[in-house]
C-alpha positions as a printed NumPy array, in Angstrom:
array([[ 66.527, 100.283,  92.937],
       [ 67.215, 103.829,  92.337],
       [ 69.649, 105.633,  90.886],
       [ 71.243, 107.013,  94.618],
       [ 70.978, 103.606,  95.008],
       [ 72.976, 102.28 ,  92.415],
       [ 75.469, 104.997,  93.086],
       [ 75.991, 104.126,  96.917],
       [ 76.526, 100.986,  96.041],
       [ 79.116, 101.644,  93.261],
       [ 80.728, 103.766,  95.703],
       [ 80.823, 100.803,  98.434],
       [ 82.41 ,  98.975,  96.09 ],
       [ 85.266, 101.098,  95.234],
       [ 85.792, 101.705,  98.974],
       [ 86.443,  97.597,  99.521],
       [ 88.199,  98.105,  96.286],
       [ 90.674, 100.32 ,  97.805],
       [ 90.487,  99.067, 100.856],
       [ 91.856,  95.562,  99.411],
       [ 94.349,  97.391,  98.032],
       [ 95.792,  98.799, 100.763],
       [ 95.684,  96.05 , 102.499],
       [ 97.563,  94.232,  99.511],
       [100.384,  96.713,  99.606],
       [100.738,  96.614, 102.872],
       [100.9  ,  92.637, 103.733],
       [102.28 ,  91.667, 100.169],
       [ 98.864,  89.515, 100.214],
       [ 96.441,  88.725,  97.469],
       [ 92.974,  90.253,  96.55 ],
       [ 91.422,  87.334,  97.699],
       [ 93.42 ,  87.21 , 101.274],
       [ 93.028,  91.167, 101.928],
       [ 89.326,  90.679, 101.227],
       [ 88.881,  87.709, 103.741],
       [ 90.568,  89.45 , 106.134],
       [ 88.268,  92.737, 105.533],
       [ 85.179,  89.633, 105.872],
       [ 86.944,  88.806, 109.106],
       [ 87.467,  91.719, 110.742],
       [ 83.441,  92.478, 109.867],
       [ 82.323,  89.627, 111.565],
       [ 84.78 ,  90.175, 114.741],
       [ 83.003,  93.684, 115.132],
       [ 79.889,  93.582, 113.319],
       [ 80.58 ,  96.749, 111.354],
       [ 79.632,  95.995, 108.175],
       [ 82.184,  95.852, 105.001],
       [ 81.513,  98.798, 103.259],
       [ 81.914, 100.874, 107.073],
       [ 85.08 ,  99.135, 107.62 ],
       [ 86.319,  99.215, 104.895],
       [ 85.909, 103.276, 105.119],
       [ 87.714, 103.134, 107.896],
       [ 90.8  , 101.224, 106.874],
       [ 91.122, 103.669, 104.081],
       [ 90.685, 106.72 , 106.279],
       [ 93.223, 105.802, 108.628],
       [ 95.503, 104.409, 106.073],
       [ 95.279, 108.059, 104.214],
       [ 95.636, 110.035, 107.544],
       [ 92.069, 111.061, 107.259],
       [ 89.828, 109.396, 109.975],
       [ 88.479, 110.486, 113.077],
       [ 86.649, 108.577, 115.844],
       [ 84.455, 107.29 , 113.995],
       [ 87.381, 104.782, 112.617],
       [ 88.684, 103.972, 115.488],
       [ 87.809,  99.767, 115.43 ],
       [ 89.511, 100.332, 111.89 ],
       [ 92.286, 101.955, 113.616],
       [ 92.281,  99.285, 116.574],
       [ 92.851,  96.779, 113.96 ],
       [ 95.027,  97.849, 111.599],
       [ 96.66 , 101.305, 113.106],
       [100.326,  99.375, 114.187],
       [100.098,  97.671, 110.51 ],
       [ 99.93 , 101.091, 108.833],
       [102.083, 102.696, 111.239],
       [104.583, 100.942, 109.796],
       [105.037,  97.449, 111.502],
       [104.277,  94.248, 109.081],
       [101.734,  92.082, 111.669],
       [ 99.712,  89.204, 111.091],
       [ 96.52 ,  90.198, 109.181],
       [ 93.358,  89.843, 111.491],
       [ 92.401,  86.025, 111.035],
       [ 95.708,  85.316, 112.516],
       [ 97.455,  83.559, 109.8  ]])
């Protein structure tokens, strides 16, 4: 692997990083729960993690665009500021 690899996928990483924690702050769940539910949602839309995970984080900073908008879809009311069921329905 090269070294743009490695670093894309370092970057992935911190992207479901902070993508599990937002979803921790905002549900009051744990890693391992926000991360299922990230799993979930990726096999609902077949997006895959890293892409979705993007997108929660874009539309949870006020940054995304169109291009987040199944990420918005699934979590916009959520960050808007309603606690909701996470995506598994649990």
């Amino acid at each position: 692997m090269s070294y743009r690899g490695l670093r894309a996928n370092d970057t992935s990483r911190k992207v479901i990083d902070t993508a599990i924690g937002v979803l921790v702050g905002l549900r009051g769940s744990s890693p391992a729960e926000a991360f299922a539910e990230l799993v979930q949602v990726t096999r609902q839309t077949g997006i895959g993690i890293g892409s979705i995970a993007s997108g929660l984080v874009a539309v949870a900073s006020g940054t995304s665009s169109a291009d987040n908008a199944e990420a918005f879809n699934v979590w916009g009311e959520l960050i808007r500021g309603g606690r909701v069921a996470p995506a598994n329905g649990r």
